[in-house]
PAZAKOL-709035 format. One line per field, with one value per residue (C-alpha): y, x, z. Coordinates in steps of 0.1 Angstrom, whole numbers. Last residue first. Example, Ala and Ser with C-alpha at 12.3 -4.5 7.8 and 13.67 -1.06 7.14 Angstrom:
BEGIN
c2 [-11:-45]
c1 [137:123]
c3 [71:78]
//
This chain:
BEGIN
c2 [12:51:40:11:19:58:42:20:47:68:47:34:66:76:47:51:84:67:46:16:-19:-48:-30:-51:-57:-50:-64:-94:-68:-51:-78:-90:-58:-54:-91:-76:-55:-68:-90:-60:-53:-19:15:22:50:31:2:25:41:4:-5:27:21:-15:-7:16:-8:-37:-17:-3:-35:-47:-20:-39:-73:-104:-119:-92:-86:-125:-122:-92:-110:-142:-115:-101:-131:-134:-162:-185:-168:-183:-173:-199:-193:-188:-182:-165:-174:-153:-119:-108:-120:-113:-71:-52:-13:14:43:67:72:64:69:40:47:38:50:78:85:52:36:66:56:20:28:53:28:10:-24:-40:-52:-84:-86:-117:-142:-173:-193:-225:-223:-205:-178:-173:-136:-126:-99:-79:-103:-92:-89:-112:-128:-141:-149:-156:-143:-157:-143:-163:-168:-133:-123:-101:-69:-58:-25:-38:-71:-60:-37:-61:-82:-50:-47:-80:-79:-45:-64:-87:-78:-68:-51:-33:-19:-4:7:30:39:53:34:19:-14:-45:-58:-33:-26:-9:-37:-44:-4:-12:-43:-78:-99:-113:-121:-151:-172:-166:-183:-162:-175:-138:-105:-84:-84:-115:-101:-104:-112:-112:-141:-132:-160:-179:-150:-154:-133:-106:-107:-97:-70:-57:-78:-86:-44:-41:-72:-56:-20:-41:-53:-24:0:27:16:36:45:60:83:79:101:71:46:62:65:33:24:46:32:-5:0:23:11:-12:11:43:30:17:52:50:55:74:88:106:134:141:168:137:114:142:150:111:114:142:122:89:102:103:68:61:77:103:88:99:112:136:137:159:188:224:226:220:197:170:206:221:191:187:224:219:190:209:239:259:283:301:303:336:337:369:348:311:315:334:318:282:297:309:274:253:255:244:209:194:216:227:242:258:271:247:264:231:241:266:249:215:234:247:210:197:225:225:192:185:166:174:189:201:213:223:199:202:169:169:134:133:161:144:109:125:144:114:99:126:121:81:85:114:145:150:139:146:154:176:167:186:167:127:107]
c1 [408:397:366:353:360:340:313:309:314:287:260:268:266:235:221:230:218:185:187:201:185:207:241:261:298:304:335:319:291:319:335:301:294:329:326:290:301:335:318:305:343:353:371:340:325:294:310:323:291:274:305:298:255:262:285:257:228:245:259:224:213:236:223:203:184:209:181:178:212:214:186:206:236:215:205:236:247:243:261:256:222:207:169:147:128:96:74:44:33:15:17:6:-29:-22:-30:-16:-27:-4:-11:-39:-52:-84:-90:-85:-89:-76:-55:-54:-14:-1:-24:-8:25:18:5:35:58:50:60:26:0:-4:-14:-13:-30:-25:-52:-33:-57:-29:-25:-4:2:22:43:46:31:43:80:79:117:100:129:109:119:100:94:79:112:121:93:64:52:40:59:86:93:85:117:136:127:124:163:174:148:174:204:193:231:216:189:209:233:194:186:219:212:177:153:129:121:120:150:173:207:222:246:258:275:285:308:302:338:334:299:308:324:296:273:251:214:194:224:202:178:166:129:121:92:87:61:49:39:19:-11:-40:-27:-29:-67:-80:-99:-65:-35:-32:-34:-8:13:9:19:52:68:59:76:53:39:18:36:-2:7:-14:17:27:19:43:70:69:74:101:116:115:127:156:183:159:128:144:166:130:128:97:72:44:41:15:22:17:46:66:64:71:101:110:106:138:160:158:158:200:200:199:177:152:121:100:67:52:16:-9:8:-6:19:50:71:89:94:115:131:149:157:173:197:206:189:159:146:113:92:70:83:109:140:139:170:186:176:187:221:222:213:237:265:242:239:207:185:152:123:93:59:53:48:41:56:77:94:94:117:138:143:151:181:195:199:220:204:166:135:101:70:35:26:-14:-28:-46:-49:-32:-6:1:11:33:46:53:67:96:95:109:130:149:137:118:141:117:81:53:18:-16:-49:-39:-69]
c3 [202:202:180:197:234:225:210:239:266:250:248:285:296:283:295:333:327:315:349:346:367:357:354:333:325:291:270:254:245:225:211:197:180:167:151:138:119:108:83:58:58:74:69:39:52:52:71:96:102:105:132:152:150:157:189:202:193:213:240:250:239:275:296:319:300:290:273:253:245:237:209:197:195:175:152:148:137:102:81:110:121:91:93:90:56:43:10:-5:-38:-71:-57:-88:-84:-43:-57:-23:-28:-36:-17:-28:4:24:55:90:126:157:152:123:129:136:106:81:92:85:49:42:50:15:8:-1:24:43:84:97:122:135:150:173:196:217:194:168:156:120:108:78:52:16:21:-6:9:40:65:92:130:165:194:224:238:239:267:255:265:235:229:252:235:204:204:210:182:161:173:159:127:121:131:98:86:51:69:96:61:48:83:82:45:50:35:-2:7:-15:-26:-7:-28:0:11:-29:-30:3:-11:-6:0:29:28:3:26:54:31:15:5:14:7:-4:26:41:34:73:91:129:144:178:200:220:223:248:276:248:250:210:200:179:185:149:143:166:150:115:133:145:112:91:113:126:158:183:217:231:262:294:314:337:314:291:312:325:285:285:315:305:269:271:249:224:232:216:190:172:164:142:170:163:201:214:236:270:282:295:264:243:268:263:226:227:247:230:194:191:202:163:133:142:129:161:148:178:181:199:191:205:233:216:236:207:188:217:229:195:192:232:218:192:171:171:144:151:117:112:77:72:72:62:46:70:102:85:77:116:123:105:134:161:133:151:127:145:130:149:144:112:78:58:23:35:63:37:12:40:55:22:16:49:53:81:109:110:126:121:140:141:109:105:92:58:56:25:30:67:44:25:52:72:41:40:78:70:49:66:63:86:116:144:129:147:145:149:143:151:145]
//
């Protein structure tokens, strides 16, 4: 179990439930970060009294200084504040729910200086799969799962031979926007995309999914965690959101991992692996439950799954185009300068665009990242 944890992005959705779950199992948090708020960020510095804070704003961190002033607290910020509490010497776990490319750098320097990974960034393995997880075989790091989807197919996996498996079977509630034709999409508003039926998220992974680009970059994702080629991955619309993920195996066995919407129960898994203590999370009653039920996806009225299907496929730095042109086109949306439809018409426009380096390096990445953002918004 993990003993001494720092969180990047804590107070996001995600680290706010990191910090539930850290109070629960009694976990010491070393070190904090966030974006931009100030006022969260303080309130959890003086709750958990980490070593170091960083805010990525530099222009934020003298106000930090002050308000945290007289506490024995070191205040980072930046890039170089990020590094600093994904490095700390007495952490054996870094959570990574930074949201975006923008975790990349920081969990490869945990990575580097030997830390276990809780993975919520799933950013991380869709731009840079291969070389992080070289990376972490290299330095004998555990990249433990925190999204819903791929902890149930880690703890599927469990005590069983992976050479065995046939596929990997994703779930997905559909999102708000389940049954649309592609008619009808045109004319949602934001205020309808972050109307989640189930989960309770940050904003940009609410908009990924309503799109189902979020199942698109978990399916990417599991392909690197689990080492699996795309065509033994499979997506289920299963509106319950009551099983997470499922494993068949070549006997034709399939198994599944149930349990109800709450992140804080796979975050608790990733940081007592392998594990389990008590909590007093809600608990799955199948009385209420009453039926469970599934649907292909429709990748007509939502392509960006089909996109991110092709990005993997495609290998090199094309999902590094993919997840930088979706995180533009999501941040347009939620500004409100684009249609719920545009997204992924400027994702596909975008990859259409690239021309691929098979083998990048995580400059070549960077780059890339960069470059696309930059060819969508200065169009």
């Amino acid at each position: 179990m993990a003993k001494n944890i720092s969180i990047l992005g804590s107070t996001g959705s995600i680290g706010t439930q990191s910090l539930d779950v850290a109070r629960n199992l009694k976990i010491r948090v070393s070190g904090l970060s966030a974006n931009g708020n100030l006022d969260l960020l303080e309130e959890q510095a003086r709750e958990f009294m980490p070593k170091i804070v960083a805010i990525n704003n530099d222009s934020l961190r003298d106000e930090l200084k002050s308000r945290l002033k007289g506490l024995p607290i070191e205040v980072l910020s930046g890039l170089e504040g990020l590094k600093a509490v994904a490095a700390m010497d007495e952490v054996d776990t870094v959570v990574t729910s930074i949201v975006g490319i923008a975790g990349l750098i920081p969990t490869m320097e945990a990575i580097r200086k030997g830390k276990d990974i809780a993975l919520a960034n799933k950013e991380t393995l869709v731009t840079a799969g291969s070389i992080v997880m070289s990376e972490a075989k290299k330095y004998n790091v555990n990249i433990l799962p925190v999204d819903s989807e791929h902890s149930a197919i880690f703890q599927c996996l469990m005590g069983n031979n992976l050479n065995k498996v046939s596929k990997l079977i994703l779930t997905a509630s559909g999102g708000p926007f389940r049954g649309r034709t592609c008619e009808e999409l045109m004319e949602v508003t934001l205020k309808d995309a972050l109307k989640h039926p189930n989960w309770v998220m940050g904003s940009k992974i609410t908009i990924d999914s309503a799109s189902l680009m979020n199942k698109g970059l978990e399916v990417i994702e599991a392909k690197w965690l689990f080492d699996i080629s795309a065509d033994r991955i499979e997506v289920l619309i299963h509106p319950q959101s009551v099983i997470h993920s499922m494993v068949e195996y070549c006997d034709g066995s399939v198994m599944a991992q149930l349990g109800s919407p709450d992140m804080r129960i796979p975050i608790q898994f990733a940081l007592t692996y392998p594990d389990r203590s008590d909590n007093e999370f809600s608990k799955l009653d199948l009385l209420k439950t009453r039926s469970l039920t599934f649907e292909e996806p429709d990748l007509n009225s939502f392509p960006c799954l089909g996109l991110a299907f092709d990005a993997l496929k495609t290998g090199g730095t094309m999902p590094a185009v993919l997840n930088a042109a979706n995180e533009v086109a999501v941040g347009l949306f939620l500004e409100e300068k684009i249609r719920f439809i545009d997204i992924p018409a400027i994702i596909e426009k975008a990859m259409e665009k690239h021309q691929k380096n098979k083998n990048p390096s995580l400059e070549d990445i960077i780059e890339v990242d960069r470059d696309t953002r930059d060819m969508i918004l200065n169009k």
